[in-house]
Every structure is written in C-alpha cells, then in structure tokens.
C-alpha positions as CSV (number, residue, x, y, z in Angstrom):
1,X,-54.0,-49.0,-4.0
2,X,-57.7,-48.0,-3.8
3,X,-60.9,-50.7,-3.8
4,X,-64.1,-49.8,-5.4
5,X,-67.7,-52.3,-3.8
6,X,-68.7,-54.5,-7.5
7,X,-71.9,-56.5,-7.3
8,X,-69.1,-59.4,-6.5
9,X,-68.2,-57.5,-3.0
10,X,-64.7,-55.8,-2.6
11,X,-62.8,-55.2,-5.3
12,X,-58.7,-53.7,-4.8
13,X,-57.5,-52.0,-8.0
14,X,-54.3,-50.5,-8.4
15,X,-54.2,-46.9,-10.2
16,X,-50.5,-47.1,-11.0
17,X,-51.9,-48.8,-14.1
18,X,-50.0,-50.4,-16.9
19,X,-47.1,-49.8,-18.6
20,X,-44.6,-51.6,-20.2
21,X,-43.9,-54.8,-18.3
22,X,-46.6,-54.0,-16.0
23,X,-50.2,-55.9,-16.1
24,X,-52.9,-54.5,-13.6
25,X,-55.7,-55.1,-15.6
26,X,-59.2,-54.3,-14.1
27,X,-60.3,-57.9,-14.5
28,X,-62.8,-59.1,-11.5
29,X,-62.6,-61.0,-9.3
30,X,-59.3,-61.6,-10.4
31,X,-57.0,-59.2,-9.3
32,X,-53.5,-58.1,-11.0
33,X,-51.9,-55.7,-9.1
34,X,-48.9,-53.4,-11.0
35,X,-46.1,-54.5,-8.4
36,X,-45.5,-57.0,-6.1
37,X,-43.9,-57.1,-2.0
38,X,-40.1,-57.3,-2.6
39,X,-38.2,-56.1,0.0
40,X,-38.1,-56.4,3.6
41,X,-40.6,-54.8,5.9
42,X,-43.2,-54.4,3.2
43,X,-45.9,-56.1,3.0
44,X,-49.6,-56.2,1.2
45,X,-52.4,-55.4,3.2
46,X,-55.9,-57.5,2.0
47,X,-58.4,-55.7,4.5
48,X,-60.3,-53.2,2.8
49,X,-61.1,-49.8,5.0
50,X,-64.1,-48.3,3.7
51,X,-63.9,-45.2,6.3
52,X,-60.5,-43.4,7.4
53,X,-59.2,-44.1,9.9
54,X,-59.9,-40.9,12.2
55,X,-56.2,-40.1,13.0
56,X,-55.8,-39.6,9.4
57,X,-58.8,-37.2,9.1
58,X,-57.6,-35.5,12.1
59,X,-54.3,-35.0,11.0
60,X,-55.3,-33.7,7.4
61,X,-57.9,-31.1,9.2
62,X,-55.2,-29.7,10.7
C-alpha cells in the first residue's frame, strides 16, 4: 500500500494492481483497493505516514 498527496488531500493506492478478478483502479477519491482484511489479526490501517517512522530508518541504515 503506498498514498501519493492529490489536490483532494491523501490519496492510498494499492501497487498490486489489477488482474483478473482484481479491481484497484486509480479512481479518486474513491478508493478500490486489490484485496480486502480476511483473516484474523489483520487489519487495514487508514492513517497515512508521510515520514518513516525512525526505527525503520534506523534499522535499514544498519
């Protein structure tokens, strides 16, 4: 999942793209997303984090 900022604000767009039975169409504001939650313990995240976190940058400078 990755976001891009559109003239609309926050946008979430999901790379996986389309394929065969799957629609995530770059449509805003609407958004169509290639998968949805299914199983237990995952879950969808709607907060958009424009910087890393900096545990993440630490760990990958390492």
């Amino acid at each position: 999942m990755t976001a891009a900022f559109l003239p609309i604000g926050w946008y979430r767009i999901d790379p996986r793209g389309n394929k065969e039975g799957i629609n995530a169409q770059f449509d805003p504001p609407a958004e169509h997303l290639a998968f949805t939650v299914k199983f237990k313990g995952e879950a969808d995240l709607p907060e958009i984090w424009p910087e890393p976190l900096p545990i993440i940058v630490r760990t990958l400078s390492i």
